[in-house]
C-alpha positions in Angstrom: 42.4 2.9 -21.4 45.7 4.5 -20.7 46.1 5.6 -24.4 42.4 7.3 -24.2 43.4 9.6 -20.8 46.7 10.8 -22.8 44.8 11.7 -25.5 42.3 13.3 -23.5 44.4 15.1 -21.1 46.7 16.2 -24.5 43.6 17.3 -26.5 42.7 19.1 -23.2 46.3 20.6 -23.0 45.3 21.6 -26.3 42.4 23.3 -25.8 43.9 25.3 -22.8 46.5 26.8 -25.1 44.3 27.8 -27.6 42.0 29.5 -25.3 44.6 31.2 -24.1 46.0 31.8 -27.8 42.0 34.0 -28.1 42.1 35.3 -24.9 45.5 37.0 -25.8 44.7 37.7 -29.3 41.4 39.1 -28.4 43.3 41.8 -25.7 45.5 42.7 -28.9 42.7 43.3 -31.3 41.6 45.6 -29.1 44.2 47.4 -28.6 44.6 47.9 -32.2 40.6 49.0 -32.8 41.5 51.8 -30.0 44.5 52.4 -32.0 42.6 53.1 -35.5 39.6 55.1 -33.0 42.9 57.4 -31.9 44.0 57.5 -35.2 40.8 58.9 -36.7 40.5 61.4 -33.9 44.4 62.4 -34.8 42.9 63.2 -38.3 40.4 65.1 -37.3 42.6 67.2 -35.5 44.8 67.7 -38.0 42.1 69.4 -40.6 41.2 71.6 -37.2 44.9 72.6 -37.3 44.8 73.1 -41.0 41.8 74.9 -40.5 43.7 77.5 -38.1 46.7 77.5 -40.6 44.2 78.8 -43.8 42.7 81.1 -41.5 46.0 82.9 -41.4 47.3 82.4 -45.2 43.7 84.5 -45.8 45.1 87.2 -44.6 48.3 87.2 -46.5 45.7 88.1 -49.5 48.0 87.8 -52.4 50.6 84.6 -53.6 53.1 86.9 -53.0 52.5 87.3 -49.1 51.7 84.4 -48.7 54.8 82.4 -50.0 56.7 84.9 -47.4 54.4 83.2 -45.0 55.2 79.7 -45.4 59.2 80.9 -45.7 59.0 82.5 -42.3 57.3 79.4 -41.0 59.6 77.1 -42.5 56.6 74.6 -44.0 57.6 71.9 -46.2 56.8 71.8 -49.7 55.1 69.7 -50.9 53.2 68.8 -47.4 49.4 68.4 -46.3 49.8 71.3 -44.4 50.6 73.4 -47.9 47.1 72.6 -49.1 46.1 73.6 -46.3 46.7 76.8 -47.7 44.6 76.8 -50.5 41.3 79.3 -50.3 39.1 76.2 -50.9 39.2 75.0 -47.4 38.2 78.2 -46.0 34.7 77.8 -46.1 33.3 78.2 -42.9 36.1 79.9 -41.2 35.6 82.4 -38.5 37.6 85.6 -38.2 38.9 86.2 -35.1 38.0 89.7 -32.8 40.5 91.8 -31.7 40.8 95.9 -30.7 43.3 98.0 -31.4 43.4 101.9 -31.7 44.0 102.0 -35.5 43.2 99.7 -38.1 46.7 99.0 -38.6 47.2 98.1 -35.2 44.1 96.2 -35.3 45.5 93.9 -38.2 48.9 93.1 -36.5 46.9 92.3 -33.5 44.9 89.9 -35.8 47.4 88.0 -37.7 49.8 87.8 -34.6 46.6 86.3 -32.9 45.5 83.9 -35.8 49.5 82.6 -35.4 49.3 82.2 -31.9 45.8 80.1 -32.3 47.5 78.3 -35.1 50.7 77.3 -32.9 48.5 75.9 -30.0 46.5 73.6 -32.3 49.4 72.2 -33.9 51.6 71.6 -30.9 48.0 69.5 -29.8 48.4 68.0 -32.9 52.2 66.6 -32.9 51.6 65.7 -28.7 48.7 63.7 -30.1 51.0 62.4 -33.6 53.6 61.3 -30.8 51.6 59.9 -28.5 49.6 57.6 -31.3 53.3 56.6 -32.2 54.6 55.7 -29.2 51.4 53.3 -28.9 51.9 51.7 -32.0 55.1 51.0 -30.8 54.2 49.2 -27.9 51.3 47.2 -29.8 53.5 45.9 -32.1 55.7 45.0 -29.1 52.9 43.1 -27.9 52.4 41.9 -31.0 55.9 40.3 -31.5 55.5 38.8 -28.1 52.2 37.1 -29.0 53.6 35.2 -32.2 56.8 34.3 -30.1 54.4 33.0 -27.4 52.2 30.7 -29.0 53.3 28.4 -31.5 50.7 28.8 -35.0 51.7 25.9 -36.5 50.8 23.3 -34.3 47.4 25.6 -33.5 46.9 25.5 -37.1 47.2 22.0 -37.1 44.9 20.8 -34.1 41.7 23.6 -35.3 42.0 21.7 -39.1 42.1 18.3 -37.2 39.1 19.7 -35.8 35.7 18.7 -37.2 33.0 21.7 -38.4 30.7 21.4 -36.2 33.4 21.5 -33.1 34.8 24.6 -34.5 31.6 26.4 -34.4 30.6 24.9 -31.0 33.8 25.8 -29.1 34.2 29.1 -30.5 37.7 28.8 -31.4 38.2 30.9 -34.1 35.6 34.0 -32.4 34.1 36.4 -34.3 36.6 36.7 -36.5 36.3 33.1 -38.6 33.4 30.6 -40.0 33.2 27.6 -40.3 33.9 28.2 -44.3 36.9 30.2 -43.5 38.7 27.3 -42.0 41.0 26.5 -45.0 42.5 30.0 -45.1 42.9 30.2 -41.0 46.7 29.9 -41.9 46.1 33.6 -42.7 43.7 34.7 -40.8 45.9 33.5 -37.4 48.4 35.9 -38.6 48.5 39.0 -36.4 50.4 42.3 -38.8 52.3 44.6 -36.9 50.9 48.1 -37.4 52.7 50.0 -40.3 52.4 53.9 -38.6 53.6 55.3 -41.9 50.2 53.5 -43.4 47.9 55.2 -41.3 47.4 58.1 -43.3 48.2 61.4 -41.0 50.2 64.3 -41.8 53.4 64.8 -40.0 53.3 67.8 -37.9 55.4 70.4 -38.6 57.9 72.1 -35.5 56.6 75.8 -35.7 58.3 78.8 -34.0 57.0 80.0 -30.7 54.7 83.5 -31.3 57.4 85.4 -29.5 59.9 84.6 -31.2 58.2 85.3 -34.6 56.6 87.8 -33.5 58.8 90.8 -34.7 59.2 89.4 -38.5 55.3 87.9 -39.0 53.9 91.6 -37.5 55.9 93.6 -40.0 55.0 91.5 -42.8 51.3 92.1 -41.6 51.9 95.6 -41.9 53.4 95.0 -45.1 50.1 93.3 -46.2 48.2 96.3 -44.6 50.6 99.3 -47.0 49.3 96.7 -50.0 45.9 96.0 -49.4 44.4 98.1 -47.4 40.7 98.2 -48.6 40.8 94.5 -49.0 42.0 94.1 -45.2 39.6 96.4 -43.7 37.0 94.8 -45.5 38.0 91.2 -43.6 38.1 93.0 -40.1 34.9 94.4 -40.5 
């Protein structure tokens, strides 16, 4: 009689620990599905920051120009942001509507302005990039506490002492596991640390403030203007 309540109130103890075990492990796999949501949204800002970038490199309108460009802007090579550059991606693109007195004028205005547009979208873009890092960090903090917490061997040994049908009555394996699954839960209790360099965004790249490029990227818009100036009136119209 004695036996059978310690082995009831230990199978209970049991129990307990592994419901906590999902509880906890539950609060983490969240945590990680709103880290891959953030990360697709930091994706998705990144093209609208490429977007911005190719909207300028259009109006470099020859190689030449353009490679001053990405000098005076200091942008890696090779990087995402480089293929950014290519005229492929500009489908869609909207000019941007300025005034000025004289066409030449006008164009300065224009590229100075597509900068400034392009400086805003990727400073969003690297607050975001840190932000989504710092949270990763603090995940897999979680993370390490969780394994350090619980102890998965001896969980892995009480769910396989476990019968089927028990498993799929108690829910101790969630959504995640069925009843097939069981042989492999070894595995499948293992919680991976997010890898950030895995997740598949650009790194952003630290760009100069518009004032402080300003003199240097408006008289090589005014070079581009001496060059081409048919073809750039033609893109302000």
């Amino acid at each position: 009689m004695e036996e059978d309540l310690i082995a009831s109130l230990t199978r209970q103890v049991k129990e307990d620990v592994i419901q906590n075990y999902l509880t906890e492990r539950r609060l983490i796999e969240l945590q990680m599905e709103d880290i891959a949501e953030q990360t697709e949204s930091l994706r998705q800002r990144s093209r609208k920051a490429g977007r911005r970038l190719n909207r300028l490199a259009l109006l470099m309108v020859d190689p030449e120009l353009l490679g001053r460009l990405v000098t005076l802007l200091q942008i890696p090579r090779p990087s995402y942001w480089v293929t950014c550059l290519d005229p492929k991606y500009s489908k869609g693109i909207r000019f941007i509507r300025v005034r000025a007195l004289t066409d030449k004028a006008k164009f300065r205005k224009l590229v100075l302005e597509a900068y400034s547009r392009f400086f805003q979208w990727m400073d969003k873009y690297r607050k975001g990039y840190e932000n989504l890092a710092a949270e990763c960090d603090a995940v897999n903090m979680n993370v390490a506490a969780f394994q350090k917490n619980f102890d998965l061997l001896a969980i892995l040994s009480f769910l396989k002492n476990l019968d089927t049908a028990t498993v799929e009555r108690k829910r101790y394996l969630g959504g995640n596991f069925t009843p097939e699954e069981i042989a492999s839960v070894d595995q499948k209790l293992y919680l991976r640390p997010i890898d950030f360099t895995k997740l598949d965004i650009p790194e952003p790249v630290p760009m100069p403030k518009p004032e402080t490029i300003e003199h240097p990227l408006g008289e090589l818009s005014l070079e581009v203007y001496r060059k081409h100036r048919a073809h750039v009136k033609r893109l302000m119209v």
